[in-house]
Structure formats: structure tokens, C-alpha cells
C-alpha positions in Angstrom: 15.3 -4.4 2.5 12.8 -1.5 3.4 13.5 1.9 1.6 12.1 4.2 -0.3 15.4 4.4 -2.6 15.0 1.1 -4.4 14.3 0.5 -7.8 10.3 -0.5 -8.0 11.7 -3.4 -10.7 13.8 -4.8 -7.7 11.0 -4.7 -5.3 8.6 -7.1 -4.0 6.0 -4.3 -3.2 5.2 -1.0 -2.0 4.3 0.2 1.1 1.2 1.8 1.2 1.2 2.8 5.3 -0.9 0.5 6.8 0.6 -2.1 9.3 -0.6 -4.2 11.5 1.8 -4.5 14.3 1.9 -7.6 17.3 1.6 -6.2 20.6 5.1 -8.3 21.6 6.8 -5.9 18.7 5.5 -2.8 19.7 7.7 -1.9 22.2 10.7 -3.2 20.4 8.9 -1.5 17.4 9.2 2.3 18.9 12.3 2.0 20.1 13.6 1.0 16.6 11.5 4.2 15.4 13.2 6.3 18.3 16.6 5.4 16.9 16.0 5.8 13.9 14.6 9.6 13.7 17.6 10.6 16.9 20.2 9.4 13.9 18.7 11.3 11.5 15.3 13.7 11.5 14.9 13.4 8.3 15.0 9.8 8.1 11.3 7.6 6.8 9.4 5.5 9.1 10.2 3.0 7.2 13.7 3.1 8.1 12.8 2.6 11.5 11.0 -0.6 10.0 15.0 -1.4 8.5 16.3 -1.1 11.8 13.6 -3.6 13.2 14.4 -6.2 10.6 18.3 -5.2 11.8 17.3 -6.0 15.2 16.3 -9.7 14.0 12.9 -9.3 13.6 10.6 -10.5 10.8 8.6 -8.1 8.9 5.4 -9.9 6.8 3.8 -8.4 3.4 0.3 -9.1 2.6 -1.0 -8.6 -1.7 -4.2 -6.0 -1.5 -4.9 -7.3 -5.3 -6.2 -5.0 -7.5 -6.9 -1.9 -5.4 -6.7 1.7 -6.5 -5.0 3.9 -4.3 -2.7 6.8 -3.9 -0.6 8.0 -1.5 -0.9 12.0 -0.9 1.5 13.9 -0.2 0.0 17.3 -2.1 -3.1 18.9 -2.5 -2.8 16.9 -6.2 -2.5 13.6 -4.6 -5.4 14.8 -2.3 -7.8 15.1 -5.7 -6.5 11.5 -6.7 -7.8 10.5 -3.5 -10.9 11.6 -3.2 -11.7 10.3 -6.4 -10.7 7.0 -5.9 -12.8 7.3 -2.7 -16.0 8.0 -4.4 -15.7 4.7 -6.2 -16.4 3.1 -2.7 
């Protein structure tokens, strides 16, 4: 299941928006994403991911081991970052 409601302690992982997407699934892929935000605006792009797997396809996870990061979505999460980028 791909959501952003789940318990972390149920989860196998956490999304941290990179994908690498197939060319066959890309057009299967937007559509999906299409769908998805004309139900509902306010919906994730991950949910557009759920309705993929709905649609039958198979959706991969890859480990990135011990790597710092952060996802920003302030000007908070923004300092986080560009820390962690200086250690590059």
C-alpha cells in the first residue's frame, strides 16, 4: 500500500521522491496520475502511484543505506537541506 497515512512501524520504507519510471509505464503512469488529482485536487502523487498498483502494476523499492536526507516542505526543512548538502 502507498500512502502517506500509514504508520512508519507498518511500513517497509519511505518515499523520498525519486523514481525511476519504464518508458512502457509512463503512459499508463500519467493517466493513473490524471485520475487520481480529477478525483480529488488535493490528493498526493503518491496516490496516483496506488492507483497504478490498482491498475495491476508492480511498483519496486530500492534501500539508499545510510543516507541523510530531508524532505522540504518549509523554509526550516530548506536549512536541513542545505546542511546535509554541504556534507557532499
Amino acid at each position: 500500500r502507498i500512502t502517506k497515512l500509514m504508520d512508519p512501524a507498518e511500513a517497509t520504507g519511505e518515499y523520498i521522491g525519486v523514481t525511476l519510471i519504464e518508458g512502457e509505464a509512463a503512459e499508463e503512469l500519467a493517466d493513473a496520475l490524471k485520475t487520481t488529482f480529477e478525483r480529488d485536487p488535493d490528493l498526493y502523487y503518491e496516490d496516483g502511484y496506488q492507483e497504478l498498483v490498482n491498475r495491476g502494476f508492480k511498483v519496486d523499492v530500492e534501500p539508499i543505506g545510510d543516507v541523510k536526507w530531508v524532505e522540504i516542505d518549509n523554509h526550516e526543512d530548506l536549512a536541513k537541506g542545505r546542511k546535509i548538502a554541504c556534507q557532499y
